[in-house]
Every structure is written in structure tokens, then in C-alpha cells.
N, CA, C and O atoms as CSV, one atom per row, in Angstrom:
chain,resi,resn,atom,element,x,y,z
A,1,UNK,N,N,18.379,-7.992,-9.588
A,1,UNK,CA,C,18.182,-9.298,-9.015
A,1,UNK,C,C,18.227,-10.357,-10.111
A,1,UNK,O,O,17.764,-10.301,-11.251
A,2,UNK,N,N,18.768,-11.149,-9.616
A,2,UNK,CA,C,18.934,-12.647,-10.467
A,2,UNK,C,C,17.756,-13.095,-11.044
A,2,UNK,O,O,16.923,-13.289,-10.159
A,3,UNK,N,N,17.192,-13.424,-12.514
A,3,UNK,CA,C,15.685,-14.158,-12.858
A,3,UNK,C,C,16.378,-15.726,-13.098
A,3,UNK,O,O,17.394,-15.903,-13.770
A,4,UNK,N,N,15.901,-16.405,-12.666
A,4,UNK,CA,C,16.266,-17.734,-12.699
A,4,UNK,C,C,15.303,-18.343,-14.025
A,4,UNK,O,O,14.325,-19.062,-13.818
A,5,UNK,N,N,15.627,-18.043,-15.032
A,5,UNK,CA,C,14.471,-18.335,-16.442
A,5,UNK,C,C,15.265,-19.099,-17.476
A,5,UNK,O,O,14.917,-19.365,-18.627
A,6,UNK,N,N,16.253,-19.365,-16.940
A,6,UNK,CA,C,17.457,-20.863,-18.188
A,6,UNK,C,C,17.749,-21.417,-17.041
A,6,UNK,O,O,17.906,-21.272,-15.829
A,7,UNK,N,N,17.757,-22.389,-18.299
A,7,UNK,CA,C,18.132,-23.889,-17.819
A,7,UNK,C,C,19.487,-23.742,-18.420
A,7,UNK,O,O,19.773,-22.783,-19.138
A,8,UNK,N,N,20.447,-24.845,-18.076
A,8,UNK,CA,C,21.834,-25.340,-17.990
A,8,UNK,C,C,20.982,-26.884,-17.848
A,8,UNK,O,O,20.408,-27.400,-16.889
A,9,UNK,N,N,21.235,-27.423,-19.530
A,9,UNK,CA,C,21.775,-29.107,-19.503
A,9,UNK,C,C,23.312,-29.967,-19.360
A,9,UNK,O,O,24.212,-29.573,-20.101
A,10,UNK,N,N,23.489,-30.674,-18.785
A,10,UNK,CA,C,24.968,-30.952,-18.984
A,10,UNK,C,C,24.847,-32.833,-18.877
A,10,UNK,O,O,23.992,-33.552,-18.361
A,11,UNK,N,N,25.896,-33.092,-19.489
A,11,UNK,CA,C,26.088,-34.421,-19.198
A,11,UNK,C,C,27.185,-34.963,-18.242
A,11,UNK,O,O,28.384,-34.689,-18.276
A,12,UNK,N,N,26.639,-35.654,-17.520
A,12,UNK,CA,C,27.704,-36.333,-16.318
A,12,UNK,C,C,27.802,-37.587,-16.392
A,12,UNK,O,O,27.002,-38.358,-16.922
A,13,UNK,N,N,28.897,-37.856,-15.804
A,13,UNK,CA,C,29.284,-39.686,-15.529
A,13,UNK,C,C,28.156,-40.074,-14.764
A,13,UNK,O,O,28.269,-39.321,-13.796
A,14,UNK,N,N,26.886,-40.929,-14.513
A,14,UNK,CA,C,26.337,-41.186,-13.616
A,14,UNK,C,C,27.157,-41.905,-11.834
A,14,UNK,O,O,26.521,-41.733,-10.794
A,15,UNK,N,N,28.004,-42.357,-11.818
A,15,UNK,CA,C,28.564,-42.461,-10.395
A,15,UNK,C,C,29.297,-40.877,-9.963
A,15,UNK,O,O,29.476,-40.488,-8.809
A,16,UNK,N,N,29.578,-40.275,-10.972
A,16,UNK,CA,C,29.504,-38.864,-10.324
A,16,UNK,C,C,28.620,-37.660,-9.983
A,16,UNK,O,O,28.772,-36.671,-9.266
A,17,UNK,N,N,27.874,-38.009,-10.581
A,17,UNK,CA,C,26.079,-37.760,-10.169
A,17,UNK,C,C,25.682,-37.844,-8.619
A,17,UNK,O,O,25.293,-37.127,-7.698
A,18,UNK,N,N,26.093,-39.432,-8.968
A,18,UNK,CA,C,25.446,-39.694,-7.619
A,18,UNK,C,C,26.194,-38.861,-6.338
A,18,UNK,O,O,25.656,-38.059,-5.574
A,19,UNK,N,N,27.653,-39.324,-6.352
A,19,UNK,CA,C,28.801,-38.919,-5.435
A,19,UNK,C,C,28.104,-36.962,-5.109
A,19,UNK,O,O,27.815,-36.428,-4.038
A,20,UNK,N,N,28.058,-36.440,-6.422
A,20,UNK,CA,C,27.684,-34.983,-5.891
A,20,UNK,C,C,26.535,-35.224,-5.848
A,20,UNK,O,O,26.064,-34.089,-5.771
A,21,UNK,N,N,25.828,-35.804,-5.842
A,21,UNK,CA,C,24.419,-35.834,-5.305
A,21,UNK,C,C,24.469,-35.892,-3.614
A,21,UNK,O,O,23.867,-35.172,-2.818
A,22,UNK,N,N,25.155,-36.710,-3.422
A,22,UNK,CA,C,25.252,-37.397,-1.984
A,22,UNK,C,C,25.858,-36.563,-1.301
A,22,UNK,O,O,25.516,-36.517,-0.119
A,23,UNK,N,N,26.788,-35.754,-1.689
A,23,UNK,CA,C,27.673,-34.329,-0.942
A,23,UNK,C,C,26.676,-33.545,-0.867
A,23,UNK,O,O,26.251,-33.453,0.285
A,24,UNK,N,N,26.173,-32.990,-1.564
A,24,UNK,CA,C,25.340,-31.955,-1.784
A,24,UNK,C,C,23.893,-32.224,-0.624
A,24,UNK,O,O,23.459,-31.379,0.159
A,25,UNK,N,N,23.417,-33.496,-0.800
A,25,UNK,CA,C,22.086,-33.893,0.670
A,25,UNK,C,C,23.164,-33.242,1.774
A,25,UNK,O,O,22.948,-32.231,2.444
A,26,UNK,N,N,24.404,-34.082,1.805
A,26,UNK,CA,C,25.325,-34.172,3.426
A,26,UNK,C,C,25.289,-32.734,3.913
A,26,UNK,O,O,25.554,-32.439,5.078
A,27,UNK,N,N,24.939,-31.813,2.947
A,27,UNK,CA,C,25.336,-30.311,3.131
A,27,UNK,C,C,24.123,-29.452,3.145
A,27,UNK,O,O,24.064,-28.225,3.222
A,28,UNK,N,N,23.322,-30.186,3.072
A,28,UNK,CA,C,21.667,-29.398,2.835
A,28,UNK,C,C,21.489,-28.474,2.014
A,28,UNK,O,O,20.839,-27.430,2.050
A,29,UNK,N,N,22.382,-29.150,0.974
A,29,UNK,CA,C,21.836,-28.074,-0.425
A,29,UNK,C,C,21.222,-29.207,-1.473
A,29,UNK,O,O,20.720,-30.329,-1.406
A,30,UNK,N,N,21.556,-28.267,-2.439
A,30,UNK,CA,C,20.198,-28.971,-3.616
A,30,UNK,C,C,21.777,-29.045,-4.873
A,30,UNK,O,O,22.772,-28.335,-4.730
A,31,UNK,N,N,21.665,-29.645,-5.533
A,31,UNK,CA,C,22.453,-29.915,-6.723
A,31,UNK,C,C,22.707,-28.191,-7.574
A,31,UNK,O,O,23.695,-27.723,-8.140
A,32,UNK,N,N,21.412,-27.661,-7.336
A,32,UNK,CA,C,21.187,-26.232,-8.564
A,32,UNK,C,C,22.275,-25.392,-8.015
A,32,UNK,O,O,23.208,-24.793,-8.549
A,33,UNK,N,N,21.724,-25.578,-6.313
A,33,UNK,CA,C,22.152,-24.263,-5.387
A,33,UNK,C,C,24.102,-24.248,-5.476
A,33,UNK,O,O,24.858,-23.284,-5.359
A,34,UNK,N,N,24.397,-25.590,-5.703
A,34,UNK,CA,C,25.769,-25.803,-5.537
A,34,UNK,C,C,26.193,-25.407,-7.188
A,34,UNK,O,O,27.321,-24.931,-7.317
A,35,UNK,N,N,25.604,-25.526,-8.084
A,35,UNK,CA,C,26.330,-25.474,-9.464
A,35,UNK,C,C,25.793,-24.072,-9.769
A,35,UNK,O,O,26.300,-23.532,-10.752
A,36,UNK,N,N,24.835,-23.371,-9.086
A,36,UNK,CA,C,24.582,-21.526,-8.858
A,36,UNK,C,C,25.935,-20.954,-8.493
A,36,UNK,O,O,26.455,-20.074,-9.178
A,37,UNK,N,N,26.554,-21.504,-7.312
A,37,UNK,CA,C,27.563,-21.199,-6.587
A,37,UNK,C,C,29.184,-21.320,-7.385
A,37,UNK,O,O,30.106,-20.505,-7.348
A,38,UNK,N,N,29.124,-22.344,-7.926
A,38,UNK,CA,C,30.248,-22.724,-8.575
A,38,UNK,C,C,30.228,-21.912,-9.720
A,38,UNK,O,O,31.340,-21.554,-10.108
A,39,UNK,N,N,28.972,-21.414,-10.548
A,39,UNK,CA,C,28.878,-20.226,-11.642
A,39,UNK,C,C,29.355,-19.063,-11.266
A,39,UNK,O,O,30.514,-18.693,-11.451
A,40,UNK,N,N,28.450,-18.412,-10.702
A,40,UNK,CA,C,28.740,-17.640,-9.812
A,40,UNK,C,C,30.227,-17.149,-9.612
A,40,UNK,O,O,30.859,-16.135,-9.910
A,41,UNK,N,N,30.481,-18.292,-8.993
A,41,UNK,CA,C,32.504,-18.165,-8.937
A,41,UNK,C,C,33.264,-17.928,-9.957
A,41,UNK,O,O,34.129,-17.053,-9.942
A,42,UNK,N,N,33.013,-18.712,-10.989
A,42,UNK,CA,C,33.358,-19.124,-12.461
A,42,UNK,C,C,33.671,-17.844,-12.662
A,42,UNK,O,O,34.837,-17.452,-12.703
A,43,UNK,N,N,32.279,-16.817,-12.855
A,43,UNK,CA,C,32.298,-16.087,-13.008
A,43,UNK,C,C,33.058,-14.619,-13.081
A,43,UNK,O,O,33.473,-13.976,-14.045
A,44,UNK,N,N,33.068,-14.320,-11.440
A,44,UNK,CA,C,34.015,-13.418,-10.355
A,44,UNK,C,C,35.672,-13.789,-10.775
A,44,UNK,O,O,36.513,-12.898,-10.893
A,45,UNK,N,N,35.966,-15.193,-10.968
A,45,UNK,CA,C,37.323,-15.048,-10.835
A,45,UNK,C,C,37.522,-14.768,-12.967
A,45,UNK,O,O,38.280,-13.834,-13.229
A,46,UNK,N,N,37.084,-15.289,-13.868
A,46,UNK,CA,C,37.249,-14.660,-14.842
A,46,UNK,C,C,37.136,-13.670,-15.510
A,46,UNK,O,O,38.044,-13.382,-16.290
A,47,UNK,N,N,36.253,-13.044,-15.426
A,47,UNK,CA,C,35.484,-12.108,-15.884
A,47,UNK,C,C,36.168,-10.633,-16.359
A,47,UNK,O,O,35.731,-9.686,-17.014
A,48,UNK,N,N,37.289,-10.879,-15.785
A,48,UNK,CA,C,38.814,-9.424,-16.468
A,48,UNK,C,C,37.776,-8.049,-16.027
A,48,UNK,O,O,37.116,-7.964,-14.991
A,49,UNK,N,N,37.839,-7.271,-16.877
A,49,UNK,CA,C,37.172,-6.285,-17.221
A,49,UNK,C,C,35.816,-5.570,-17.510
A,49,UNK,O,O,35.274,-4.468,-17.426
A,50,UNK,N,N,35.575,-6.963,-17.933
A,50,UNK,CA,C,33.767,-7.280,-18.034
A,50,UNK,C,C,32.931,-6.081,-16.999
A,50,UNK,O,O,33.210,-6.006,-15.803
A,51,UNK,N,N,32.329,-5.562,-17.372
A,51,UNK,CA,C,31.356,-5.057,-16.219
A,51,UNK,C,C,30.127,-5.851,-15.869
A,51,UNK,O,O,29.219,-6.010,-16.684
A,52,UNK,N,N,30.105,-6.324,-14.710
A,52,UNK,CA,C,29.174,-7.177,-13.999
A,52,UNK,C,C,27.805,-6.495,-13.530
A,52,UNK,O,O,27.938,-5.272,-13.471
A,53,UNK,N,N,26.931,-6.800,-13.289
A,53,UNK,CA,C,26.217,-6.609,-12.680
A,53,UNK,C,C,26.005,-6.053,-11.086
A,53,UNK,O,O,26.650,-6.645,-10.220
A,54,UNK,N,N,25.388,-5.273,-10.799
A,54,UNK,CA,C,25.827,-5.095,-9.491
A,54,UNK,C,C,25.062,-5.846,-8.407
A,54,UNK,O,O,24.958,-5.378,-7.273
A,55,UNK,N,N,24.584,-6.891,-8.726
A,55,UNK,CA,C,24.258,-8.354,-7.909
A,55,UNK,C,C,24.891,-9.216,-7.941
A,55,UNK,O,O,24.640,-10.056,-7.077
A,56,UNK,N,N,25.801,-9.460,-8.700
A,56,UNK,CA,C,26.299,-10.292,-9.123
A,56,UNK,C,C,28.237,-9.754,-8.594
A,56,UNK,O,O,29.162,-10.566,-8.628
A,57,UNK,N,N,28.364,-8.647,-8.274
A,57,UNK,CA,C,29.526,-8.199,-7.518
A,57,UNK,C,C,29.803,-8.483,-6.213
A,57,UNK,O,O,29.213,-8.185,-5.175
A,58,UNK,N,N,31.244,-9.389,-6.529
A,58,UNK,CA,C,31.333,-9.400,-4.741
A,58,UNK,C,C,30.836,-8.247,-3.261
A,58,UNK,O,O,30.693,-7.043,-3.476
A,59,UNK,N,N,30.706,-8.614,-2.378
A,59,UNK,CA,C,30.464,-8.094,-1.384
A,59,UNK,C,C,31.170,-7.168,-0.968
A,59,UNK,O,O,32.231,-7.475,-0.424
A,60,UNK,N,N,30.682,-5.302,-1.134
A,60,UNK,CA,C,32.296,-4.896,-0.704
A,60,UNK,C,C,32.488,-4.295,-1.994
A,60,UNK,O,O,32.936,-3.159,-1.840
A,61,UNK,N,N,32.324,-4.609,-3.265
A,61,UNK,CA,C,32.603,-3.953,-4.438
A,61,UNK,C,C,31.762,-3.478,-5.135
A,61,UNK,O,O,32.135,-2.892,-6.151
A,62,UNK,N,N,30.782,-3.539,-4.923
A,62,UNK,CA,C,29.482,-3.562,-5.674
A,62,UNK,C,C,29.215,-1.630,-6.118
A,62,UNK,O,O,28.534,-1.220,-7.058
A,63,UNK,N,N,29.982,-0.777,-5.114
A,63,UNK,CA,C,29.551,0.452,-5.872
A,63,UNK,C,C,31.345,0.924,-6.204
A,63,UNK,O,O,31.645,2.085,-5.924
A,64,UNK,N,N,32.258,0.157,-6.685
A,64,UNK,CA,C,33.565,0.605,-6.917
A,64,UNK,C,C,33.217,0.637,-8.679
A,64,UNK,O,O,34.089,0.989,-9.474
């Protein structure tokens, strides 16, 4: 299971802040939950060879 114990600082344009701020309410998520998701992805589609975690394996692959 995932420990959520780091932080990720980043710097943004503030009117793009806001803009994904404002998507992110429209969608009833939280800013974290959406840039979890977008890692997450980051992740899955680079990752080559890497051996992952098996939480962290798509759905479906997790005992291949």
C-alpha cells in the first residue's frame, strides 16, 4: 500500500493555479488527488522494465 510521507514542491504560474484549481473543485477532487493521478500515470506509461510495485500495477497485471 501507498504511505503518503513526501511532499512534492513545485512552482506554478499563479493564473494556472488557479485555472487547475477551479477544474479540479468542478470535478470534486482536491489538487493532490489529481497530481497523485497524473504521477501515477507518469509513471505506468514510462517505467520500461522497471519492476513496479504490485499496487502500483495496472489493473489486470498485477500478478504477470
Amino acid at each position: 500500500m501507498e504511505k503518503r510521507t513526501a511532499r512534492l514542491t513545485l512552482l506554478i504560474d499563479p493564473q494556472k493555479k488557479q485555472i487547475f484549481e477551479e477544474i479540479c473543485a468542478s470535478q470534486d477532487l482536491t489538487p493532490s488527488q489529481v497530481v497523485r493521478r497524473l504521477i501515477r500515470q507518469y509513471i505506468l506509461d514510462n517505467a520500461g522494465e522497471r519492476e513496479l510495485p504490485v499496487w502500483l500495477k495496472p489493473a489486470g497485471k498485477a500478478g504477470e
